[in-house]
N, C-alpha and C positions, 0 to 999 in steps of 0.2 A: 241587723234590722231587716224587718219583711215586710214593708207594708202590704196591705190588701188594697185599698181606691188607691187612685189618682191622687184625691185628695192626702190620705197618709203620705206619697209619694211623695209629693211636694212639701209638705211638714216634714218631712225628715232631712231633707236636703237643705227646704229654710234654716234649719236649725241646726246644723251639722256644725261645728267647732274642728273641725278637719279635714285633711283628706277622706276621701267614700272609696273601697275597691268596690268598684259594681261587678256584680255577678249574678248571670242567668244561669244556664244548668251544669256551666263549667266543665263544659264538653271541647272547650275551645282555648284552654286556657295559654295562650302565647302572649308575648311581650316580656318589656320585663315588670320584676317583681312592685306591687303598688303596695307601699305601705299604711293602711288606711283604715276605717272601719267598715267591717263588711254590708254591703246595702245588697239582698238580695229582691231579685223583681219577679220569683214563680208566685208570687203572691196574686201577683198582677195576671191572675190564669183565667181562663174560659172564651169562648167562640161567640162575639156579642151578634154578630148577623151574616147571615150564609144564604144568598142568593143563588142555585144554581143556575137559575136562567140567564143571571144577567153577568156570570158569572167573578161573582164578586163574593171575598172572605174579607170577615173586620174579626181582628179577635186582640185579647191584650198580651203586651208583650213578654206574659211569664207563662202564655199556656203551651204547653209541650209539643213540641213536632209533631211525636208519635200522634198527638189527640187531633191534631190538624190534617193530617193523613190520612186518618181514619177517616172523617167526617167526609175530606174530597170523594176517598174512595167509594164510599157508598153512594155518592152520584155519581160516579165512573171521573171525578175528574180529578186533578194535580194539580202543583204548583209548578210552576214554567221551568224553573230552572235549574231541578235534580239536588236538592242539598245532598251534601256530600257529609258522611258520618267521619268524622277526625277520630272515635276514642282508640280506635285499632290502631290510627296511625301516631297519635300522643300521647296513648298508653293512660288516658282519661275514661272516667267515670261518668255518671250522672246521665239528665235526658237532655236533650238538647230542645231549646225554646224558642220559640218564634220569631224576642227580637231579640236573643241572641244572633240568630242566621241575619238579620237584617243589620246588627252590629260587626258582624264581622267580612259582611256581601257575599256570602255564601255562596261557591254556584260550582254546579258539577260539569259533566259532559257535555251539557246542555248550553253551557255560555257561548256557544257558537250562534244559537240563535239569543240572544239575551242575558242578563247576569240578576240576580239579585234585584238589584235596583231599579231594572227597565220594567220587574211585573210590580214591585212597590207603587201605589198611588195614594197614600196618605199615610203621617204618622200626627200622634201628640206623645210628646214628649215632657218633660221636666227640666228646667235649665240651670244653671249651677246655682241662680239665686233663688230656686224655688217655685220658679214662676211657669206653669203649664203653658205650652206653647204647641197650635192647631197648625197643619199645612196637608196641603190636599186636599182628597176627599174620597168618595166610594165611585168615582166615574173614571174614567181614562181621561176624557178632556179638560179634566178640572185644571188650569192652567194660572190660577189669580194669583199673585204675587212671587215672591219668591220660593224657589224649589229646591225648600228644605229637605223635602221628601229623598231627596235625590243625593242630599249632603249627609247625611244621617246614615244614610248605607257606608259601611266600612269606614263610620268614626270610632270605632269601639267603645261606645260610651265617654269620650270626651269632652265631647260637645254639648250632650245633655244625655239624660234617663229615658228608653224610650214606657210609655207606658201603653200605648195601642198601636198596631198595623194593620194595615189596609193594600190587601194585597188581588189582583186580578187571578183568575183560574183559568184552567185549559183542560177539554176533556184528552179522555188516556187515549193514547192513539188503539187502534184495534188491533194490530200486530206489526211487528218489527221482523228486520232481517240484519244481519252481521257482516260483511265481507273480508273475508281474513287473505290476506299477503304474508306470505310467509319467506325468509330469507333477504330482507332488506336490510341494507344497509342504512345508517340514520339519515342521513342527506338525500338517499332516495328515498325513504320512506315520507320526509318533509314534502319531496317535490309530488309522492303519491295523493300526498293527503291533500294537496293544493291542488291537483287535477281532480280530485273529490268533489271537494269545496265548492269548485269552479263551475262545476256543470249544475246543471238545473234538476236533479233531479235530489234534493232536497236535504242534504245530509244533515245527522243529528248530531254524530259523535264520531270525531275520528282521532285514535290513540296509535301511538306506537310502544312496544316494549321490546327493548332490542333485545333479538337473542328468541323472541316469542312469538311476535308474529306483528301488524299492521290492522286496526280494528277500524273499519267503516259501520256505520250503524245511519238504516235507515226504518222511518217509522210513517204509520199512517194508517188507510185504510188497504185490506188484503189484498186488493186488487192492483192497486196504483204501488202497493210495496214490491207486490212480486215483477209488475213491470218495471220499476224504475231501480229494484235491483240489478236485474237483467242488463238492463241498458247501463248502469254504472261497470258490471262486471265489465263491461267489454268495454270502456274508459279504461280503467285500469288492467285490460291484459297485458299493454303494454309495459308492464312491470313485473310480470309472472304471472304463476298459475293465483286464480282466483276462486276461493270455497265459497259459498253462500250460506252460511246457517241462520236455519229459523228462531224466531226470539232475537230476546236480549241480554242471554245470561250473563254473557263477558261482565257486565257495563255496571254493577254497583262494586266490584272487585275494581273498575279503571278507578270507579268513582270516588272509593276511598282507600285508593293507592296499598292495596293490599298486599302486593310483593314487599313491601318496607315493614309488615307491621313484625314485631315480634322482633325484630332484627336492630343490634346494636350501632351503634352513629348516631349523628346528628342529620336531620332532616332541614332542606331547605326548598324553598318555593322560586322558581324564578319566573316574572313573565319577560318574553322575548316577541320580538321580529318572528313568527315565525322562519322567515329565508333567514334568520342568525343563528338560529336554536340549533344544529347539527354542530356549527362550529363554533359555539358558546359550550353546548356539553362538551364538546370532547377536550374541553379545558379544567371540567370537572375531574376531581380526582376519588371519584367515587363509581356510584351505579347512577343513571337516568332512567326516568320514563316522559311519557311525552303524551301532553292529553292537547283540546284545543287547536288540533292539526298543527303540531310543533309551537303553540303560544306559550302552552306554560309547558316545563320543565320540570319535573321532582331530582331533590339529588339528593342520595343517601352518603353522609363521609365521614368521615372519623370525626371521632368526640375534641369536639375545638376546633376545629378546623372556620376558619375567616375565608368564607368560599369566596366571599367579593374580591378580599386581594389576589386570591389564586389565580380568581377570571378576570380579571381586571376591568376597564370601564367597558360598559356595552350599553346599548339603548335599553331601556329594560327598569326594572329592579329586582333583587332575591331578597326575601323577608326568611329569615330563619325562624320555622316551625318549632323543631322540638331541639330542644339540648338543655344540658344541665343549667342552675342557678348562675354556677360561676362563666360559665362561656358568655351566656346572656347580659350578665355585668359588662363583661369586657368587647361583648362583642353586637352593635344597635342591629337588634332582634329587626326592624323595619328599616327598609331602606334609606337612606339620608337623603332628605330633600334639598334641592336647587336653592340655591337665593332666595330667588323671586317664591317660590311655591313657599318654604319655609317662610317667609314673611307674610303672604297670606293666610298661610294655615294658624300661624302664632295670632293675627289679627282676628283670625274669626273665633279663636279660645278665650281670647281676651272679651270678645265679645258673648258669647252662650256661658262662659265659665269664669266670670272675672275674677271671682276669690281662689280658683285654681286647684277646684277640690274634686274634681273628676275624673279617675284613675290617672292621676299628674305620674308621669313619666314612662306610661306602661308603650307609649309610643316614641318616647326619647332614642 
């Protein structure tokens, strides 16, 4: 199924005698496996209102990134918080769609200042009975009742269909500079990236790749970049020599973990403590990289591999990204919730999805 309105959207879900796999541009596809009928949402495509002054996008949630991109870029402006392109690293197809990124909370280098969900300020959506369901709106203060808006981010469609987003904009900064550390060990490179962080001169993106080097990324206007590089370089001399390169080429390579792509294993996700991440990887028995200033973790490891038992309990959770059908079976692709969370989380599917036909179990 494809529908085109809102209104089809909703008639298809009324009517559904089943489980629905939903899928946007299937750029994203992790969990596990939903057995269902396919309900796809590009149908649900185009840019209904673009303000750049007020700097506000509404578009629905089957029109493609690429088209969403575009449109920013020609008013010099973006989306806040860097999607991060997965098909390199999933070894997936397709375009990637607007509420796709907002089904999965999508957020690149950038989540240090915000994720996904903090630039989201309204969705409507479809709920397992059919029923179209408004929250938010086109303003940042819209604040009246409950903030759906904000639940809806990294439900993967379980909660409901989204069928529009409403999303805030940012212009492109004017020029960026890089600060590369070279020769760090991972636990100093944590304590680098947190002397980064710490100071005031505004950082956007700080990765480590051990083995490669320590990436600082700062952006803005040229003037206050090339000062507040300066003044970050000599923060961190105390940790070695420090390069400053112009731009920001490093950063869609951090963004979508391009050392892993092409490369055999299983991919997993961990977010951490940054102060835990040095001595959580080195529990891995794979390769690391470290985006987030040591929050999240990548780890590439053999095919099967149960990296939670290996690492054992940490603050945190790892969601395994990519691995075959059978590991996924055996092994819950998303982290296993608490008690209390899991009984929340089951109360409120009971609630958006009480006949239980919304990709049922791709979060199991």
């Amino acid at each position: 199924m494809r529908p085109g309105t809102e209104a089809e959207l909703a008639e298809a879900v009324r009517g559904a005698n089943g489980p629905l796999r939903i899928v946007g541009g299937g750029t994203r596809g992790i969990g596990r496996a939903v057995a269902g009928e396919v309900l796809e949402t590009c149908g649900l495509a185009g840019i209904s209102l673009y303000e750049p002054g007020a700097l506000t996008l509404v578009a629905g949630a089957g029109t493609a990134l690429a088209e969403v991109e575009a449109a920013l870029s020609a008013e010099g402006q973006r989306l806040p918080f860097e999607v991060p392109d997965m098909r390199g690293l999933l070894g997936t197809a397709g375009d990637s769609t607007l509420g796709g990124v907002v089904a999965a909370n999508a957020s690149g280098p950038r989540r240090l200042q915000g994720a996904c969900r903090d630039s989201l300020i309204g969705v409507r959506f479809v709920d397992g009975m059919g029923m179209v369901v408004k929250n938010g709106g086109r303003v940042m203060k819209n604040v009246t009742g409950y903030d759906l808006v904000k639940l809806m981010a990294g439900s993967w469609g379980t909660l409901g269909v989204l069928s529009e987003v409403a999303f805030k904009t940012l212009p492109v900064p004017e020029t960026a500079a890089t600060l590369v550390l070279d020769g760090l060990g991972d636990a100093q490179a944590v304590v680098a990236m947190a002397a980064a962080l710490g100071s005031p001169y505004e950082v956007t993106g700080a990765a480590h790749w051990p083995g490669q080097g320590t990436f600082l990324r700062i952006e803005g206007f040229a003037a206050s970049v090339a000062y507040r590089a300066g003044r970050l370089a000599d923060v961190l001399a105390a940790f070695g020599d420090v390069t400053v390169e112009e731009g920001a080429a490093r950063w869609p390579g951090i963004r979508d973990v391009a050392p892993f792509h092409g490369r055999a294993g299983d991919v997993w996700r961990l977010s951490v403590k940054p102060s835990d991440a040095a001595g959580i990887a080195a529990r891995v028995p794979g390769d690391v990289l470290y985006d987030w200033g040591g929050g999240l973790v990548w780890a590439l490891v053999a095919e099967g591999t149960d990296l939670r038992a290996v690492v054992g309990p940490f603050q945190g959770h790892a969601t395994l990204l990519r691995a075959s059908a059978v590991t996924r079976a055996h092994v819950a692709p998303f982290h296993p919730e608490p008690a209390g969370v899991a009984a929340l989380t089951a109360g409120l599917r009971a609630k958006f999805d009480p006949r239980g036909i919304l990709n049922p179990g791709l979060m199991a």
